[in-house]
C-alpha positions as CSV (number, residue, x, y, z in Angstrom):
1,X,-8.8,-57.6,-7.1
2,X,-10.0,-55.3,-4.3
3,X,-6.3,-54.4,-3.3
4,X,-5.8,-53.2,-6.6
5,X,-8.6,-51.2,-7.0
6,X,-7.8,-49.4,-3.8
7,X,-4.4,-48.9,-4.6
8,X,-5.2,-47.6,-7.8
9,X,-7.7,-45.1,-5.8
10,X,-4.8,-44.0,-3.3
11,X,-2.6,-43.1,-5.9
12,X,-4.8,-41.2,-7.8
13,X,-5.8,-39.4,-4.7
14,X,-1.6,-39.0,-3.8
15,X,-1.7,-37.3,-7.2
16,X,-4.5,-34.8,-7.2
17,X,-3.1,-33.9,-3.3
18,X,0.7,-33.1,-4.7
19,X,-0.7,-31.3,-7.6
20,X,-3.2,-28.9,-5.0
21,X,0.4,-28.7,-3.2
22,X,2.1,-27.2,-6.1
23,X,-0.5,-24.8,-6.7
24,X,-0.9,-24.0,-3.0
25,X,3.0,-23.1,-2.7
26,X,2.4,-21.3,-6.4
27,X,0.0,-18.5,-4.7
28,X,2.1,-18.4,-1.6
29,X,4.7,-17.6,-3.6
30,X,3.2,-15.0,-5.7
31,X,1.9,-13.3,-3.0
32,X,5.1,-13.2,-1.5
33,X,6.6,-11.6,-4.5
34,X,3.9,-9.2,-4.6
35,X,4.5,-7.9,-0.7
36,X,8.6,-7.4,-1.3
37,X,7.4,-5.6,-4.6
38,X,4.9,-3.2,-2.8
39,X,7.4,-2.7,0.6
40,X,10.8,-2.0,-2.0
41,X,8.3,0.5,-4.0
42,X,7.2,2.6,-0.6
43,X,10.7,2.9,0.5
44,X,12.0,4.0,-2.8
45,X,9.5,6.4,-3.0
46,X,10.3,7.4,0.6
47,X,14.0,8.2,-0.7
48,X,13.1,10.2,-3.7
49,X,10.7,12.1,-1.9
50,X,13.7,12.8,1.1
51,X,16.2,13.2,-1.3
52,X,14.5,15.5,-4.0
53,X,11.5,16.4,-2.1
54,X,9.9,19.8,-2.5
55,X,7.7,21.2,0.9
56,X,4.7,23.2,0.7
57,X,1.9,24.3,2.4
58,X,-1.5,22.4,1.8
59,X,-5.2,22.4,3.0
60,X,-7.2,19.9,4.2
61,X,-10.3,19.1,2.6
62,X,-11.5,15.8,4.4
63,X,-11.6,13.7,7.4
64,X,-12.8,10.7,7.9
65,X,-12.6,7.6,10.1
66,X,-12.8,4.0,8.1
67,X,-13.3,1.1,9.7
68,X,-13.4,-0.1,13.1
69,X,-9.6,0.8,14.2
70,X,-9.6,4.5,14.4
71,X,-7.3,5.5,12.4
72,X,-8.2,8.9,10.9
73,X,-7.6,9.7,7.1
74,X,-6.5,13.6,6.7
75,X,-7.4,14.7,3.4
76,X,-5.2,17.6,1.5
77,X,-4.7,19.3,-1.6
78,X,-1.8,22.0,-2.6
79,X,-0.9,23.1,-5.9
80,X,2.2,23.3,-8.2
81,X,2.2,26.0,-11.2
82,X,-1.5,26.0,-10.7
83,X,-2.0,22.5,-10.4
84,X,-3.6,20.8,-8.0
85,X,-2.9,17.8,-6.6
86,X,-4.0,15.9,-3.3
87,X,-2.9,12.9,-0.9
88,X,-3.7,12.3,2.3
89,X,-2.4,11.0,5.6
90,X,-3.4,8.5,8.4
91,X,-1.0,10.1,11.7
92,X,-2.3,13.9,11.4
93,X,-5.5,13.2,13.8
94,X,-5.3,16.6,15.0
95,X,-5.5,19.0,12.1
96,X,-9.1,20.0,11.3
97,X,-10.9,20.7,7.8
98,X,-9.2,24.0,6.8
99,X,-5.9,24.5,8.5
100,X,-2.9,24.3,6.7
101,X,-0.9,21.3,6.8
102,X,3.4,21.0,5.9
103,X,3.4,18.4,2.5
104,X,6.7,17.0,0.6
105,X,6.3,16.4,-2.7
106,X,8.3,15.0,-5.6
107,X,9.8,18.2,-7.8
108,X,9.6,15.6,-10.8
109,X,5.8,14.6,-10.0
110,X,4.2,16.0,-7.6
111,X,1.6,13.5,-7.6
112,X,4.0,11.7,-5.3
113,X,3.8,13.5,-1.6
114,X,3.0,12.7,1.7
115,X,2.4,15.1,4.8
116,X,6.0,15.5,6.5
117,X,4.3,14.1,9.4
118,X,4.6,10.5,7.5
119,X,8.1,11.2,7.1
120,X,9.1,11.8,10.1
């Protein structure tokens, strides 16, 4: 009787182990999914903004350093048909609040840009 019973107590356990599997391998592969979604989206906006892109001249507004790593966030705004839009840019360290700074932006939404320096 005691073999049973611990049988019965394995298998149960076997069961409730391959079902956390199948939800384990479910979020792995969702997330997955998720990063090929988000890297196929920057490089296809990458290619609209190099292949229809529009350069102006912006200002910079903000600086700041997040974090521990020391990146540096550069801050801009321009505008279009007296619109303004902004964006910013982690690899223009050494611009300071006020100068001018060289932006591409999308001629179809120009709340798509980057800095030219991120496209380079």
């Amino acid at each position: 009787m005691k073999k049973k019973t611990q049988t019965n107590i394995r298998l149960k356990d076997l069961i409730l182990i391959s079902k956390a599997n199948k939800v384990g391998f479910a979020l792995i592969f969702v997330v997955v999914i998720v990063v090929i979604i988000h890297i196929f989206s920057g490089s296809k906006d990458n290619n609209k903004l190099k292949n229809e892109g529009v350069s102006i001249k912006g200002i910079v507004i903000e600086k700041r350093t997040p974090g521990y790593r020391g990146i540096v966030n550069t801050y801009y705004k321009f505008y279009v048909n007296g619109n303004m839009y902004e964006g910013h840019s982690d690899v223009d360290d050494n611009i300071n609040i006020g100068d001018s700074i060289d932006i591409i932006y999308w001629k179809y939404d120009p709340s798509l840009n980057k800095s030219k320096s991120m496209m380079e």
